[in-house]
C-alpha positions, 0 to 999 in steps of 0.5 A: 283693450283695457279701459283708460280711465281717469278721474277729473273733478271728482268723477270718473271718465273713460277715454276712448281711442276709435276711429270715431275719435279721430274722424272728429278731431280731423272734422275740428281741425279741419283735416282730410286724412287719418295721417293728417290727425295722427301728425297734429296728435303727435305734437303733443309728445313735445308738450314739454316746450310749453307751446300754447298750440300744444296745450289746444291739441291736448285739450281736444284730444283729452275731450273728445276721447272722453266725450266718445267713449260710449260708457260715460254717462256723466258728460264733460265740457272742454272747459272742465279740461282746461281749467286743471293744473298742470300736474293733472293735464300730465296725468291725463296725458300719459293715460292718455298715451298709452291709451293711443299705443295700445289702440294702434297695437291692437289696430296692427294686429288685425289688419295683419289677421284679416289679410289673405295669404299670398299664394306660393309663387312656382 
């Protein structure tokens, strides 16, 4: 998969979209299942209402992919997240989409490599 990468206060992070990533947002909000996580993280496809709530998804979720990602040296603060401009938290957050799409298409595809073939029925 190709690196999503974005550049906050003159430096450059990746971000990264592991099960690590979402194990810990469902340790943050304090949610048990992967289900759970990915309908909390699906709000922030309604980040158009401008919901207050929404914004803290974004935020956490901006963090901790960036905060995973085991390439980046330089460390960021969440602070450092919520205090960009609207237009740069939209930039991020389509990154940021497309970097989950991708991780999921990749996720689908091998679970359909490693399944074992069903036997022919007689």
């Amino acid at each position: 998969m190709k690196d999503i990468v974005v550049e906050i206060n003159g430096s450059s992070f990746k971000m990264s979209f592991s099960l690590k990533v979402f194990r810990i947002l469902g340790q943050v909000w304090n949610l048990e299942t992967l289900p759970e996580v990915m309908q909390r993280v699906a709000l922030i496809e309604q980040i158009s209402t401008q919901r207050l709530d929404i914004y803290d998804v974004l935020f956490e979720l901006l963090f901790q992919s960036i905060d995973c990602h085991p390439e980046n040296v330089v460390k960021i603060k969440k602070e450092d997240i919520e205090n960009l401009s609207v237009s740069e938290l939209m930039v991020l957050a389509d990154g940021m989409a497309k970097g989950i799409t991708e991780a999921f298409k990749q996720t689908e595809q091998s679970e359909k490599k490693t399944k074992a073939p069903r036997k022919p029925r007689k």
